[in-house]
C-alpha positions in Angstrom: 126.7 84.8 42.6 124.5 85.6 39.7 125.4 86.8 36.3 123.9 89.8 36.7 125.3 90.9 39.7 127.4 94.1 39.7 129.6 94.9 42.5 129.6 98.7 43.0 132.0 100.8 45.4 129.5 102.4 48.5 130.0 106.2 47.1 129.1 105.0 43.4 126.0 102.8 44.9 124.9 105.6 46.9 124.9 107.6 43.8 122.9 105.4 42.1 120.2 104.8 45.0 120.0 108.7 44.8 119.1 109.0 41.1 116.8 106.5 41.6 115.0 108.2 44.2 115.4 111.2 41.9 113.5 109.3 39.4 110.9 108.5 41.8 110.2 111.5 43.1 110.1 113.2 39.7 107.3 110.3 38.4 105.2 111.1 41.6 105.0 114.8 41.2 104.1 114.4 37.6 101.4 112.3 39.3 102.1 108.8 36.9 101.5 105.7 38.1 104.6 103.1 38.4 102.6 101.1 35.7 102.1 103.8 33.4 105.5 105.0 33.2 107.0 101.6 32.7 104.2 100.7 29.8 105.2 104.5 28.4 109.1 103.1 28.9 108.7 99.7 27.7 109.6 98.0 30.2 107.7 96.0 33.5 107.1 97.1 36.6 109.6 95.5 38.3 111.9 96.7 36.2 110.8 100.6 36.8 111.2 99.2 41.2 114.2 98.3 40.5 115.4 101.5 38.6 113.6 103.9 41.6 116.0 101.4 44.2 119.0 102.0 42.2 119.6 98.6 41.2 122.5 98.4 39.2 121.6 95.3 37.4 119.3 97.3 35.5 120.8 98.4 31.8 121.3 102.2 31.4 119.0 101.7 28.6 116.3 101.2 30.9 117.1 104.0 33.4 117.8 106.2 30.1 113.8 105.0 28.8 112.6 106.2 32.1 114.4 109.6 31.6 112.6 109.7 28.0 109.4 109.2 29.2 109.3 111.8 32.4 110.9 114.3 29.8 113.8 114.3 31.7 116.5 113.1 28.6 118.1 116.5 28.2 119.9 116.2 31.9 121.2 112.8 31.1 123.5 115.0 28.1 125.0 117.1 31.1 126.8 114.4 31.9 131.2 114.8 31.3 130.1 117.5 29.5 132.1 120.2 30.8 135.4 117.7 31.5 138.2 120.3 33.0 140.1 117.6 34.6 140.3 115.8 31.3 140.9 119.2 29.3 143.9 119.8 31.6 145.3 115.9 31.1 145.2 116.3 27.1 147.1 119.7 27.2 149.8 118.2 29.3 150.1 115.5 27.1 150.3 117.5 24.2 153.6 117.8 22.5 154.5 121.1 20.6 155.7 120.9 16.6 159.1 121.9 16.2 158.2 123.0 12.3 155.3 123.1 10.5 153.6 120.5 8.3 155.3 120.6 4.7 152.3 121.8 2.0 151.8 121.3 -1.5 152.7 124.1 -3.2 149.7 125.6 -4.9 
């Protein structure tokens, strides 16, 4: 087994094959070549392949470069932004002052 080998469970790989085809398809209708976008990204060609297979040996770095260079970045900040589940774990966890915090007085 390789160092670089990342063993993914088949709903997370799935997702992964889908935003590379998302990446993919978002390259071709801009109408950019694979070897433009990964010269624009900085990275080689087999590299970008790997990225539009979902490869998760690539570094999220790369995929993130890819974003950057379709003009895509802004979705990648959508991400666990709106966490309710979370939200709703930290309020139960939250414990409730019996007094309030002594103060200097002024």
């Amino acid at each position: 087994m390789s160092k670089n080998s990342v063993i993914l469970f088949p709903k997370t790989a799935a997702m992964l094959k889908q935003l590379g085809e998302n990446m993919r398809l978002a390259r071709l209708r801009r109408n950019v070549t694979a070897r433009l976008t990964a010269e624009r990204a900085g990275i080689s060609v087999t590299t970008l392949t790997k990225i539009e297979q979902g490869n998760p040996a690539v570094s999220m770095g790369s995929y993130l470069q890819v974003l950057v260079t379709l003009n895509l970045e802004r979705d990648i900040l959508k991400v666990a932004a709106d966490d309710e589940l979370g939200r709703n774990l930290q309020d139960l966890g939250l414990r409730v002052r019996a007094r309030a915090s002594k103060r200097k007085s002024i």
